[in-house]
DRENRO-719166 format. One record per residue (C-alpha): residue in three letters; x negated, y, z. Coordinates in pm, whole numbers, plus 50000, padded with zeros to 5 digits. Layout:
// residues N
ALAXYZ ...
This chain:
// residues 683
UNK494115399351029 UNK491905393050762 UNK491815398650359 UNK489215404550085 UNK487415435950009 UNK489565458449771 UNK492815448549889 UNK495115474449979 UNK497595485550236 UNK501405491350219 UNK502075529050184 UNK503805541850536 UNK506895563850546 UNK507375588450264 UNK504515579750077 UNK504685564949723 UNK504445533649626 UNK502745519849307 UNK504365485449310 UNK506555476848998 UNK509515460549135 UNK510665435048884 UNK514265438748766 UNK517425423648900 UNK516405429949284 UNK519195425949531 UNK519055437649892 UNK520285414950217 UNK519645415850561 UNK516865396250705 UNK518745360750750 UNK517525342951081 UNK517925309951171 UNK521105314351396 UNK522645336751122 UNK521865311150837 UNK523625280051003 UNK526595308051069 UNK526855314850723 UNK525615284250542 UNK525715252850834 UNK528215229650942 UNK530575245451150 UNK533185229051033 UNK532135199251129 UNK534775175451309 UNK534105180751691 UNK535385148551794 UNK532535134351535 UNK529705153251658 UNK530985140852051 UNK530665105051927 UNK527595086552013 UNK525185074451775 UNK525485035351849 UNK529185039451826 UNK528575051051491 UNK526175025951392 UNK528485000151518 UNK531105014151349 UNK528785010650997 UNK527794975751079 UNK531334964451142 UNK532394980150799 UNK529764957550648 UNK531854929650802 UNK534884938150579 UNK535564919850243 UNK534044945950019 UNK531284955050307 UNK530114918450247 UNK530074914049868 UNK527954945149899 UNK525214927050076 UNK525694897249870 UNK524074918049620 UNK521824931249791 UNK520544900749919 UNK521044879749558 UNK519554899449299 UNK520544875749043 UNK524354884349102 UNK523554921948990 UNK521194911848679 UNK522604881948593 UNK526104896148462 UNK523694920948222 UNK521214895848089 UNK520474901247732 UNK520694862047623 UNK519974872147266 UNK517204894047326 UNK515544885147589 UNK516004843547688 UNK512984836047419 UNK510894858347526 UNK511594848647873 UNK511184810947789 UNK508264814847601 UNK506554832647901 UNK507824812648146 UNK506294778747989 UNK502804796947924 UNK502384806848318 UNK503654773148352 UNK500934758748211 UNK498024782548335 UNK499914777448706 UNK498814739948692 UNK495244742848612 UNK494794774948843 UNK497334758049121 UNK494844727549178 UNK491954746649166 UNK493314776049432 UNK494014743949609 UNK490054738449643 UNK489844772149790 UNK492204765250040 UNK490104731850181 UNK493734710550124 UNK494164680449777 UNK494534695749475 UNK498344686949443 UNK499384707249690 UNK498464739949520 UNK501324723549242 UNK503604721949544 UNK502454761449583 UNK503204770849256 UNK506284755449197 UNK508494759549525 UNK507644800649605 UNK508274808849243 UNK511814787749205 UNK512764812249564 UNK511164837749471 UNK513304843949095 UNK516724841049362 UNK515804866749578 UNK512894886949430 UNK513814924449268 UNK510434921249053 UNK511794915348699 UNK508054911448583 UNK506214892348882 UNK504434862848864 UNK504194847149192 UNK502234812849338 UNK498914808549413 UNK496564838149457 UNK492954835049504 UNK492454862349777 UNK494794844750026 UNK493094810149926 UNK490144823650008 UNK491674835250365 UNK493884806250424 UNK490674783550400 UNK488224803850623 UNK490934796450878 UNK491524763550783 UNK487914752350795 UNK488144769951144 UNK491104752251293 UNK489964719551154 UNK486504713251078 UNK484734685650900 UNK482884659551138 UNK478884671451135 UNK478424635851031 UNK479534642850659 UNK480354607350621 UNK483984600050603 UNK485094568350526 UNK488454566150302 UNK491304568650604 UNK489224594250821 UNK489384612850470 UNK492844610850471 UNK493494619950811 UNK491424656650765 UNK493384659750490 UNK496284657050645 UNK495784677150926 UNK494154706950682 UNK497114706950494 UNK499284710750846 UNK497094738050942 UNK497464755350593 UNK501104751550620 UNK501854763950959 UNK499624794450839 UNK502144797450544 UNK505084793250794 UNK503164824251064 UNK502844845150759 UNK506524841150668 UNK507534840551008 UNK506024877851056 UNK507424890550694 UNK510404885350807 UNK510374901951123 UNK509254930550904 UNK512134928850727 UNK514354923851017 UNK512564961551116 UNK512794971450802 UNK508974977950804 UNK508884983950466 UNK507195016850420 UNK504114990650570 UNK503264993250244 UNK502085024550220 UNK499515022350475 UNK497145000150200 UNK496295026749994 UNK495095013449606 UNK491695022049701 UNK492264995149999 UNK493884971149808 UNK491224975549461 UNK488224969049686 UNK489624940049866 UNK490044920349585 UNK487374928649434 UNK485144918249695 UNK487164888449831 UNK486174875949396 UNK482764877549485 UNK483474855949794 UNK485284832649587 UNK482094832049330 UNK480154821049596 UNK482244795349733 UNK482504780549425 UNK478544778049344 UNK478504737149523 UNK481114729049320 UNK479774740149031 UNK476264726849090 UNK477584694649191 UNK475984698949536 UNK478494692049890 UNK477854717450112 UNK479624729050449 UNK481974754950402 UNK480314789750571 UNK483284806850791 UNK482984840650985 UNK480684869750976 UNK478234869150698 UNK479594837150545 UNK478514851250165 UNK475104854550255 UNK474964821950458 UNK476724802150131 UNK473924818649905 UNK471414805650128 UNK472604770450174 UNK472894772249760 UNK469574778749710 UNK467794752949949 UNK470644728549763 UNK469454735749429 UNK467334709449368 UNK470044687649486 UNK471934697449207 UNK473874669548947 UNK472994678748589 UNK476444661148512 UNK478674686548703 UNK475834717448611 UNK476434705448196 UNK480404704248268 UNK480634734548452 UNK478274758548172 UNK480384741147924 UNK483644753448067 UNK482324786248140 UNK480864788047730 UNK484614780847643 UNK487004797047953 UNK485494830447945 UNK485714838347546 UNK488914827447593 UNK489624847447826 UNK488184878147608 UNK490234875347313 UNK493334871147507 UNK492404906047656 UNK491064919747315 UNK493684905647109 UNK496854907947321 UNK498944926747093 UNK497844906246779 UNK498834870846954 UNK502294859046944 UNK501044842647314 UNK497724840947493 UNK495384814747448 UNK496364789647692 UNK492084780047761 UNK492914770548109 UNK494654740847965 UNK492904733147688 UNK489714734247894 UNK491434707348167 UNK492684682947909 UNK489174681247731 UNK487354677048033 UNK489824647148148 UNK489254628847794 UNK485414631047798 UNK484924620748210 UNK487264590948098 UNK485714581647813 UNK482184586047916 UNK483064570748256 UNK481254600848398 UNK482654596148792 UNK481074562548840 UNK477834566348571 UNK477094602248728 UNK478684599949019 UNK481144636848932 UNK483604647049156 UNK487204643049053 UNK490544648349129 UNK492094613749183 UNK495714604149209 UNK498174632749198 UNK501074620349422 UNK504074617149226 UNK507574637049321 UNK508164657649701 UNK506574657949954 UNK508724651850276 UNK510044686050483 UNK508644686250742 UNK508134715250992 UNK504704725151088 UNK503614721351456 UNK504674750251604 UNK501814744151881 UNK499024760251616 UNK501104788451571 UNK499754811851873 UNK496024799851697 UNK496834812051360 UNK498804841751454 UNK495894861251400 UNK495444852551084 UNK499104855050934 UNK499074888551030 UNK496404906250801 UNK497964873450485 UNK501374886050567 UNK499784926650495 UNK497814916650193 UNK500914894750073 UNK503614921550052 UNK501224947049971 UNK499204928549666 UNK503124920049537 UNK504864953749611 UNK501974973949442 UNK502334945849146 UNK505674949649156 UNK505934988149174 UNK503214990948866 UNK505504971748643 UNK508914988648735 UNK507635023848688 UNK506755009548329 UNK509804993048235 UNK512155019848420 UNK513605005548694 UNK512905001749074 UNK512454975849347 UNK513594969949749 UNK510484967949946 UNK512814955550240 UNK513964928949946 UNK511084920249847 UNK509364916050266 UNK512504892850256 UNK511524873649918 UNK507874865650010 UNK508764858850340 UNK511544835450290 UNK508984821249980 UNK506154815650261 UNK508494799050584 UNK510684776550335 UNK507884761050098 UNK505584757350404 UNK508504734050508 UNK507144713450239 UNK503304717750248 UNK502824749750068 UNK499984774450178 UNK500334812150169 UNK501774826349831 UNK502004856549692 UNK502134878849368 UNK499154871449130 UNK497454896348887 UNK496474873048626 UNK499894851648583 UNK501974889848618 UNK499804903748369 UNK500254871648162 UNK503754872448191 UNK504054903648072 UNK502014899747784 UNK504024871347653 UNK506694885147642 UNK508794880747980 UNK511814902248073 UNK513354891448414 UNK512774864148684 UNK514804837748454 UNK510944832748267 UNK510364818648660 UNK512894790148594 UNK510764779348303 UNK507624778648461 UNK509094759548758 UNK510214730948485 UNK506664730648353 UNK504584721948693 UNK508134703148810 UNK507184676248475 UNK503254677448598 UNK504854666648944 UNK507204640648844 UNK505984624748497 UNK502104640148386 UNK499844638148711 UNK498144604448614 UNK496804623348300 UNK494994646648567 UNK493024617048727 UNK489564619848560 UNK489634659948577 UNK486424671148735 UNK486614692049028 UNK483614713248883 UNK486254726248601 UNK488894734548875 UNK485904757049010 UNK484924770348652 UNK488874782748660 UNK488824798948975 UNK485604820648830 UNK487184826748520 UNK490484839148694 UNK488504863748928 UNK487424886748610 UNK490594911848621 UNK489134917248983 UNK485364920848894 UNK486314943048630 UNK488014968748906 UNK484734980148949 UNK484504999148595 UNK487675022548771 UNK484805033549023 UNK483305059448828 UNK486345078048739 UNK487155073849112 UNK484345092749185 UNK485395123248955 UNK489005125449094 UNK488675119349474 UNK485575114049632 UNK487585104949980 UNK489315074449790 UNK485685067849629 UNK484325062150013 UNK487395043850112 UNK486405020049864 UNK483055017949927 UNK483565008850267 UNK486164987650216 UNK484254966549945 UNK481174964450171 UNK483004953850466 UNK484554925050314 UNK481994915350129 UNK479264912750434 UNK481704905450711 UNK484684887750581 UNK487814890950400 UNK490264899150670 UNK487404918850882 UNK487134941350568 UNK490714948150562 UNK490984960650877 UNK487944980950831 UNK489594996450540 UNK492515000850658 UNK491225020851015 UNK488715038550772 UNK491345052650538 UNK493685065050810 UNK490925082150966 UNK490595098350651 UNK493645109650672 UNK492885123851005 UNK490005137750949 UNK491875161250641 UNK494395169050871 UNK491735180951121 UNK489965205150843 UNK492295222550711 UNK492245256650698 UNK494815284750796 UNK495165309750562 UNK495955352650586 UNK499095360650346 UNK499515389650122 UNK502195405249924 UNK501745398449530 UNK501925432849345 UNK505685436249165 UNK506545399949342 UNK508165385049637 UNK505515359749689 UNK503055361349943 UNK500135342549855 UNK496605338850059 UNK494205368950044 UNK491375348549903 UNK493115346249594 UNK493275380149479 UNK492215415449478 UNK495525425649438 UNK497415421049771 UNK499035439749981 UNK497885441250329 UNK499835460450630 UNK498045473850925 UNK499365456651219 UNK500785430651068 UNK499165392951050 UNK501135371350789 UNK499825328150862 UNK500365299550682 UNK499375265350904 UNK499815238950603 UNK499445208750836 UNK500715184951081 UNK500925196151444 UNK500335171651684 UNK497865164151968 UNK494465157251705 UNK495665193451536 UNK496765213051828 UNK492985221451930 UNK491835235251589 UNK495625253951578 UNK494605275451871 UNK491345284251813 UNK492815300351465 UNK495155312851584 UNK492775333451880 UNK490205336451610 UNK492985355851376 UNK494925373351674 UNK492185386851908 UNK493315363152169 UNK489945350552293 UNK488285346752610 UNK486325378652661 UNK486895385052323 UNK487555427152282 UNK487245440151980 UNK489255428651707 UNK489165402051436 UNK486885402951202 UNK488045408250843 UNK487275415250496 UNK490165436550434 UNK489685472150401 UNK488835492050722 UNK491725508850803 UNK493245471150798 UNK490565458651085 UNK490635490651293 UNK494315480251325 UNK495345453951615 UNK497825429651545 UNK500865438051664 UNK503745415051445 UNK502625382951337 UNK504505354751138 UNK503485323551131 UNK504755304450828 UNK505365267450960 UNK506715251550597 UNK503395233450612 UNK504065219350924 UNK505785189050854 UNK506315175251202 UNK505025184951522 UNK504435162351873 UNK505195170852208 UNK501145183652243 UNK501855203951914 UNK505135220552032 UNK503465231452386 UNK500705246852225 UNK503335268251969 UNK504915277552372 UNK501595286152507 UNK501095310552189 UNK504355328652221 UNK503325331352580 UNK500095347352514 UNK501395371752254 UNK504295381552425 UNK501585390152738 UNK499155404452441 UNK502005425852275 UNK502165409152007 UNK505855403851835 UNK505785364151731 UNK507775356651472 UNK508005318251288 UNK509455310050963 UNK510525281150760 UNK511025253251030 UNK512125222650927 UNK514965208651155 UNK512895183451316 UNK509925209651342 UNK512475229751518 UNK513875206351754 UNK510995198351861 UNK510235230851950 UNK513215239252122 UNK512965205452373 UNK509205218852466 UNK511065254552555 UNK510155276552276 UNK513595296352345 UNK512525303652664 UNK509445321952509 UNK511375337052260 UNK514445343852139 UNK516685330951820 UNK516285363951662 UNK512505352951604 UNK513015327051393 UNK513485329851025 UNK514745310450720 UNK512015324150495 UNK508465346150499 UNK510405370150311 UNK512755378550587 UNK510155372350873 UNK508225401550673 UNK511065419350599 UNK511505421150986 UNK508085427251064 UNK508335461250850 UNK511105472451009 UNK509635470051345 UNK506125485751232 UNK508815510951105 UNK506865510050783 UNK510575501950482 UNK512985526150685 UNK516095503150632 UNK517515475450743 UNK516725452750427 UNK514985426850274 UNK514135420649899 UNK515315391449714 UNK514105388049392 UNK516525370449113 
């Protein structure tokens, strides 16, 4: 037993006490854990419901679901619409829903065909991506303020696998048809990596896996994209500088790009370098006062557009793709394409990298989504929305899509114009649905080298994550090396590499906490019930004998070492170990061996089969010691698992407590130190 210097001892029989017992104290008897489910439990409980067996039960439930009102239930569930829909606000909210939906309509076609670049596949199919996962996503969605479409991380990722699955010839010299047919199969390979993305969200949701969520912590999911916008930077440096290079994949694929750049650079056009600082001179101020000014503008600045439509009228007029030979987009297919379902022989090659777009797709969009619903007061289905994205992802890969998800820059958009519910996705559908059917030709002379000024300028929300990094420091400097390591592991080995690193490094984290925590020696609080730990204050009261523990962690098999060499280290029950604990309680407190301990287990929030042994193995050794073992405050699951390892055959009901107050209560009685038979409950 241990304590600080000063502390002092409970008086023993007939003695007086100096403790100011507050007012209103009732006396009980010590409640134990049998005695409280006597009293308080569910006795009463039908027998003939307990007997029944759990899938009866759950048969029972799913069969209920069958019924009429069973199924209207999950009609709603499954269609938000039919719950929101009924409520809409038409008069105050369908203009500022309209109004928001045609302004990410407009950024979604400028930023659509340029994500489309990222993702190695014709610049018309990132249209097909922005129009097709929004239009399913505002029917089954619970995000009344997400933007969903393109989104530059999983561009990024979706092309590193595309260049991988289909590479371009080392010859570099395609005539018009073999052109075509890379295209073709690129845009095959990017949509059966849509459909394996889908595929798996789905089986998620099937599981309801859900809580997956959780697992990318914001320090994760912060450092990704901010590192995965300095891949995109890079990427984008050839098109910028008007200089083809080979896409770098894998490992080190930054650094490799950088190199490539700079042996390139005096390859470079002066054409596309003029274009793209000109765009940057006009997208990025843009940009600014949108930021600076959101409150003061009726809408943002649509630049994005502005920026597109200028650059078409100038490389048209100054016949700048045949003078100066500039890269541009071409014919924009009118309409659909045809469904058509992706070759389901690729999907065992790109199951490997669904898996970490399917993670970074629900958890990008349920963080998004969560953000916005705490602000607007009211809450989301992370089952619903696994089934959204994933039903978004396997039905527009149908029809050429690549991987979708939530975006930060169209959400925050959104919101900033003025957008209540997923009706403003309706609207933006009907702009990009007009660039698809009636205004692609006017997108023929738009240089490629603006697309990539777009993606740059889109990427500044992310670069600007960095500024959180200092305050990050001040509040936890655990999440501060979580995204440290996260950030440097995508940005030197690659984007889906880096999430796995920081995902393994911030569960080991966790671990690691777990692992060091400390437990701590209780005392009574002068004139109080509470027992708080020694280190705390002067002024608690210690009793000789008596060892009061609080474990406030997990116990399972990474715990259950540092649990018993505490526990020996506080009890005396070393190997060779004689003389007592050491202490800095007073010494008539450390001359005294333990002889009653209780071990408060409300910190233990669950506890493995390696855990539970190791509580057996200490009753064992204290009841061979001497030592009285009492625990308090197990949870129900704590205690079942206790009682499968055979803690009742260590010791018996009557040593197991509702509370530290009765446990103590107990412990005085048998030290014989409070005379009767009671235990103080403070009101």
């Amino acid at each position: 037993m241990s304590g600080l210097p000063g502390a002092r001892t409970c008086p023993g029989p007939g003695e007086a006490s100096d403790l100011k017992s507050p007012l209103s104290a009732k006396f009980r008897e010590p409640l134990t854990e049998t005695r409280f489910q006597q009293l308080f439990g569910d006795a009463e409980q039908e027998p003939e419901l307990l007997a029944e067996p759990r899938w009866s039960r759950l048969w029972r439930r799913r069969a209920s679901a069958c019924s009429g009102p069973g199924a209207w239930r999950l009609l709603l569930a499954r269609l938000p619409p039919l719950r929101w829909l009924p409520h809409y606000r038409w008069r105050a909210w369908l203009l500022g829903d309209a109004v928001a939906g045609l302004t990410v309509g407009i950024v979604h076609v400028p930023q659509g065909m340029a994500f489309a670049l990222l993702t190695s596949v014709p610049p018309v199919f990132g249209l097909y991506t922005s129009f097709f996962p929004v239009l399913i996503y505002t029917l089954l969605g619970t995000g009344r303020h997400l933007s969903t479409g393109t989104f530059a991380v999983l561009s990024l990722m979706t092309g590193s696998a595309v260049e991988r699955l289909v590479p371009e010839p080392l010859s570099g010299n395609l005539s018009g048809i073999e052109k075509e047919q890379l295209d073709a199969q690129r845009v095959g390979a990017a949509a059966a990596v849509a459909f394996g993305s889908g595929a798996l969200m789905l089986g998620m949701f099937a599981l309801q896996l859900g809580v997956l969520a959780t697992f990318l912590s914001e320090p994760v999911v912060k450092a990704l994209t901010s590192g995965a916008a300095l891949h995109v930077l890079v990427s984008q440096l050839p098109s910028l500088l008007g200089v083809p290079l080979p896409r770098q994949i894998g490992c080190f694929a930054l650094f490799k790009t950088l190199a490539a750049v700079l042996t390139a650079l005096p390859r470079s056009s002066p054409a596309e370098l003029t274009i793209s600082a000109l765009s940057l001179a006009l997208l990025v101020p843009v940009k600014e006062l949108n930021v600076r000014f959101r409150d003061r503008l009726p809408t943002p600045i649509p630049g994005e557009i502005a920026m597109v439509l200028l650059a078409s009228v100038l490389c048209f007029t100054s016949s700048l793709d045949t003078r100066y030979n500039v890269q541009i987009v071409g014919l924009l297919p009118g309409g659909f394409p045809q469904p058509l379902l992706p070759s389901l022989a690729e999907l065992p090659r790109i199951l490997a990298d669904s898996l970490p777009m399917a993670l970074v797709t629900f958890a990008v969009s349920a963080s998004l989504a969560s953000i916005y619903a705490d602000k607007y007061s009211y809450t989301i289905d992370s089952n619903q929305e696994l089934l959204a994205h994933g039903v978004s992802n396997l039905v527009s890969s149908l029809f050429s899509c690549f991987p979708n998800s939530a975006t930060l820059a169209t959400t925050s958009l959104l919101v900033d114009a003025g957008g209540n519910t997923q009706l403003a996705g309706l609207f933006s559908c009907m702009v990009v649905l007009s660039v698809l059917l009636w205004l692609g030709p006017l997108f023929y002379y738009l240089p490629k080298a603006v697309l990539a000024c777009i993606n740059i300028s889109s990427m500044r929300q992310m670069f600007f994550q960095m500024r959180e990094l200092p305050q990050l420091w001040r509040i936890s400097r655990v999440d501060f090396a979580v995204w440290m390591v996260t950030w440097v592991a995508v940005v030197t080995l690659s984007v889906d590499l880096g999430l796995a690193v920081g995902v393994v490094f911030s569960m080991m984290t966790v671990v690691c906490r777990t692992q060091r925590v400390q437990c701590l020696a209780l005392g009574l609080a002068e004139g109080t019930e509470l027992y708080r730990p020694l280190r705390e204050s002067h002024k608690l009261l210690q009793v000789p004998g008596l060892c009061i523990l609080s474990y406030p962690a997990p116990l399972y098999f990474g715990t259950r070492g540092q649990f018993r060499r505490v526990l020996e280290w506080h009890l005396g029950l070393a190997e060779g170990r004689k003389e007592a604990p050491k202490t800095d309680g007073p010494p008539d407190a450390a001359a005294e061996p333990v002889r009653v301990v209780v071990l408060d287990c409300s910190g233990v929030t669950f506890a493995d089969a390696a855990g539970a042994r190791e509580v057996v193995q200490l009753a064992s050794r204290c009841r061979d010691a001497g030592i009285h073992l009492l625990l308090a405050q197990c949870n129900a699951s704590v205690l079942g698992t206790l009682t499968q390892a055979g803690l009742l055959d260590r010791v018996t009901p009557e040593q197991l407590f509702v509370s530290v107050q009765d446990a103590a209560a107990h412990a005085l009685e048998r030290l014989e130190l409070n005379g009767p038979k009671t235990c103080t409950v403070w009101v």
